[in-house]
VMD Tcl script that draws the C-alpha trace (Angstrom):
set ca {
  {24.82 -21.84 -20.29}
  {22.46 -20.72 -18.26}
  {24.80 -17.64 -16.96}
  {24.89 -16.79 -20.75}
  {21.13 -16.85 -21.20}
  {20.33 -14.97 -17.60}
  {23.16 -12.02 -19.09}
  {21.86 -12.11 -21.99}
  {18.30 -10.99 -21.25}
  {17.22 -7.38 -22.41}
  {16.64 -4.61 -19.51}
  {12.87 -4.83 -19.88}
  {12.13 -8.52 -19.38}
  {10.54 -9.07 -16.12}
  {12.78 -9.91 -13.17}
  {12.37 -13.51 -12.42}
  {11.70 -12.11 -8.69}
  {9.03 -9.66 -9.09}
  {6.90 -10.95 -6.18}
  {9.71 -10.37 -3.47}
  {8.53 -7.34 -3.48}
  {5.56 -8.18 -1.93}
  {7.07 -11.05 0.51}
  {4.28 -13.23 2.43}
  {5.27 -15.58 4.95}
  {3.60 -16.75 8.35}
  {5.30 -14.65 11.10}
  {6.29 -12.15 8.68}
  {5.77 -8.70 10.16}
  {6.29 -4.74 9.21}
  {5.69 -1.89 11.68}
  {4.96 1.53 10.36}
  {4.66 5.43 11.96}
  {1.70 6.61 11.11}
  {0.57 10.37 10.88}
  {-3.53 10.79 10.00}
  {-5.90 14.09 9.80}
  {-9.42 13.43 9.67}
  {-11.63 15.85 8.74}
  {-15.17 16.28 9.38}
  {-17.77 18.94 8.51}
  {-18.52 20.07 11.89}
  {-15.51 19.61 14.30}
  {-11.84 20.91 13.79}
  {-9.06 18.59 11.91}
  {-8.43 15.53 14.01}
  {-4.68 14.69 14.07}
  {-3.27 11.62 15.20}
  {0.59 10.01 15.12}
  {0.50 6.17 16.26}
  {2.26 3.20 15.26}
  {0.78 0.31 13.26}
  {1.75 -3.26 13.40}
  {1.37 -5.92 10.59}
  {1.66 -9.27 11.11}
  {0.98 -12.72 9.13}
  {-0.12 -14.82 11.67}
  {-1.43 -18.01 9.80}
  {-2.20 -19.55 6.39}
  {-4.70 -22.07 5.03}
  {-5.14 -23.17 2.06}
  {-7.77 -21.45 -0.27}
  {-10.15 -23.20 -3.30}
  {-7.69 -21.84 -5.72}
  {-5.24 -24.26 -4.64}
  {-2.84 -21.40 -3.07}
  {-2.74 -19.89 0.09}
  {-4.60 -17.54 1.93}
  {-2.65 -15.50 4.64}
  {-4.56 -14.46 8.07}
  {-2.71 -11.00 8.59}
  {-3.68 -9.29 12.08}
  {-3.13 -5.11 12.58}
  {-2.18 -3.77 15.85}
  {-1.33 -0.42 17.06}
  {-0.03 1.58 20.43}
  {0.73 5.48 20.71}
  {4.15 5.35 21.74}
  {6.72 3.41 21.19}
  {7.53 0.73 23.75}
  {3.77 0.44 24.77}
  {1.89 -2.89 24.21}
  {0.33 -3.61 21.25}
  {-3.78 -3.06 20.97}
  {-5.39 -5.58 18.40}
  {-6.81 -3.08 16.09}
  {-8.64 -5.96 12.88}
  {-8.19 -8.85 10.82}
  {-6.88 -8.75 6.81}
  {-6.37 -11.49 4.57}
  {-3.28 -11.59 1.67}
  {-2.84 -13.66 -1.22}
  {-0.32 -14.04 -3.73}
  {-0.48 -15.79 -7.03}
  {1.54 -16.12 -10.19}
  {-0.62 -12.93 -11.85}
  {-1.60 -10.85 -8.84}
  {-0.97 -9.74 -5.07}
  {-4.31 -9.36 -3.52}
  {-5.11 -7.32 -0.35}
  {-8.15 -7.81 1.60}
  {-9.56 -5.33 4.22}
  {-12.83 -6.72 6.07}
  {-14.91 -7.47 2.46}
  {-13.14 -5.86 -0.17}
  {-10.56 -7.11 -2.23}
  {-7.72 -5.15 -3.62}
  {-4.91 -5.70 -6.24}
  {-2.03 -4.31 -5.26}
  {0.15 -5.59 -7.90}
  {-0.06 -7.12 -11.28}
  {2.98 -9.78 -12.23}
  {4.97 -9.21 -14.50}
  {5.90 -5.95 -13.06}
  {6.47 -3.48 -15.45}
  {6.65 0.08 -15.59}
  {3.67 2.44 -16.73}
  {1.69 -0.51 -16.30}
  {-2.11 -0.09 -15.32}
  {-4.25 -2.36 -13.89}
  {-7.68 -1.88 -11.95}
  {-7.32 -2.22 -8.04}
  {-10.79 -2.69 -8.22}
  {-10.97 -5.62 -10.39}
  {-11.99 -8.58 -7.60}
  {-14.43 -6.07 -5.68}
  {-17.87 -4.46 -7.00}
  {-16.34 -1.01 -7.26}
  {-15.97 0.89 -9.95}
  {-12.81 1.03 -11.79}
  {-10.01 2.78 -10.40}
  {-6.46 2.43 -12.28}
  {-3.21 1.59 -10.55}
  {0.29 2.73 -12.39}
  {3.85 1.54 -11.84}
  {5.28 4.67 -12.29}
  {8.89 3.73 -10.82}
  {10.89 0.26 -11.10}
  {13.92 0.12 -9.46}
  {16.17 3.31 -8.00}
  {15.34 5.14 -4.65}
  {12.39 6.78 -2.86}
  {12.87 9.37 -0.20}
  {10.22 9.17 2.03}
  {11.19 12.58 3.97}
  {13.21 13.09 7.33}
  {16.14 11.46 6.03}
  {14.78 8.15 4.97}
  {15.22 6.82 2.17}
  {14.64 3.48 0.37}
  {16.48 1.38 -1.82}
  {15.10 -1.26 -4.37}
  {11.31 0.49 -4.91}
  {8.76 -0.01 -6.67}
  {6.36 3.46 -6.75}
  {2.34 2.71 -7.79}
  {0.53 5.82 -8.12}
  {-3.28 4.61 -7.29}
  {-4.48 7.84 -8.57}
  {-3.18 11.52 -8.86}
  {-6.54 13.79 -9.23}
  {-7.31 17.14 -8.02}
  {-9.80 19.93 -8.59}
  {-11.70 22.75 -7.04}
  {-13.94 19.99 -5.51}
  {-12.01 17.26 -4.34}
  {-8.78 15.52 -3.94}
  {-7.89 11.87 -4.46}
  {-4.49 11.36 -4.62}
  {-2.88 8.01 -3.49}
  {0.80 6.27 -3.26}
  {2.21 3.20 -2.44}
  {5.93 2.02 -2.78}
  {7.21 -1.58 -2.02}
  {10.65 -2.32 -1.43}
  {12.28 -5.66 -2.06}
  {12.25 -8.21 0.42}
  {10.48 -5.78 2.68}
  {7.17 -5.28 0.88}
  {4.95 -1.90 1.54}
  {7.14 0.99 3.14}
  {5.46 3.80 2.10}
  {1.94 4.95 1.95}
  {0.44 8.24 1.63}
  {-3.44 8.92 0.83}
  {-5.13 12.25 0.81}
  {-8.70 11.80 -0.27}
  {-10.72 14.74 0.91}
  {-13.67 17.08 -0.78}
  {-13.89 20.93 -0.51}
  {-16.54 23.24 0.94}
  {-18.56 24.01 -1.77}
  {-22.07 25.79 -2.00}
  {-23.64 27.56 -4.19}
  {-21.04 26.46 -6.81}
  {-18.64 27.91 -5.22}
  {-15.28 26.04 -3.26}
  {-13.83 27.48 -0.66}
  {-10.58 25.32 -0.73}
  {-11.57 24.60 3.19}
  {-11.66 20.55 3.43}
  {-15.34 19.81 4.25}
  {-14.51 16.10 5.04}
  {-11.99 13.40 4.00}
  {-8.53 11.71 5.18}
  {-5.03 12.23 4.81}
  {-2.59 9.16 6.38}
  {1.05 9.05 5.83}
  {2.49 5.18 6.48}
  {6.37 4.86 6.81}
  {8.25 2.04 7.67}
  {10.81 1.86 10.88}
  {11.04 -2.19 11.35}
  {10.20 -5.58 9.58}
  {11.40 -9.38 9.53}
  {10.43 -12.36 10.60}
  {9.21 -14.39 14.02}
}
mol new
graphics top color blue
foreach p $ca { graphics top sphere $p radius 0.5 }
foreach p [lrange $ca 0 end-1] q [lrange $ca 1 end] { graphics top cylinder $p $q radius 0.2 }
display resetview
């Protein structure tokens, strides 16, 4: 019976597991190459290529009654070099939302059910101002570039904007079981003066995260 009932759902009821794409565990890590450019007014482009390390390193229990993961981020320069303790983040998952925190602020990176062209604010447990989040992409493939690809995706578009002034445009895809494998940000603003843009970046970030390893310890 319940075989009948499970085949019998239509294609757009949520997947009973939504949240293993965003899996949370104590020794749970994900290591990433990382590509950044920072730009700054007065000095050329800054380029860097690094490797990041995510870990989950303990849990408590939090006054919601769930759990609070203690996530630590390392990084080195090369592979095969030790590991440098870069900061602390804290993760939480609940029934309704997967919550990222970095230092202070409070993200949500993903609203349960998933479902696509779904919007939610990331900002909604900060004191930011609203800034929509999209599931553009449930299920299917993401190519990443240099012959990766990734199976199982989610894709959440954080924002897509671009003008003569600035650029804000932001990406994150989750696969299953292995949570975040993709990230790429590129929030910068234009030389302007005299209301004119130059299309030179004044000052801003682009980062490009990919994942080469995960599991668990």
């Amino acid at each position: 019976m319940l075989l009948s009932v499970l085949w019998s759902c239509s294609s757009d009821e949520v997947r009973l597991t939504d949240s293993g794409f965003f899996p949370v565990q104590t020794g749970f890590f994900q290591v990433y190459d990382v590509n950044e450019i920072i730009y700054t007014a007065f000095n050329p482009p800054e380029s860097l290529a690094y490797q990041l390390r995510v870990e989950v390193v303990d849990a408590f229990e939090n006054q919601g009654g769930g759990l609070t993961y203690v996530v630590y981020r390392s990084k080195r320069e090369t592979a095969g070099a030790p590991w440098d303790y870069l900061d602390t983040w804290s993760v939480r998952k609940t029934d309704q939302f997967a919550l990222v925190t970095e230092g202070n602020t409070t993200y949500t990176k993903l609203v349960f059910p998933l479902r696509v062209n779904a919007s939610w604010n990331g900002n909604q447990f900060n004191d930011a101002g609203e800034d929509l989040y999209t599931l553009e992409q449930y299920g299917g493939t993401f190519n990443a570039g240099n012959g990766i690809t990734f199976s199982d995706v989610i894709v959440i578009n954080q924002n897509s904007e671009s003008n003569l002034v600035f650029k804000d445009e932001r990406l994150e895809v989750y696969s299953f079981e292995k949570g975040l494998v993709y990230s790429e940000y590129q929030v910068w603003q234009y030389n302007c003066s005299g209301g004119t843009c130059t299309g030179q970046i004044n000052n801003g970030r682009y980062r490009k995260m990919v994942l080469t390893d995960y599991g668990v310890e």
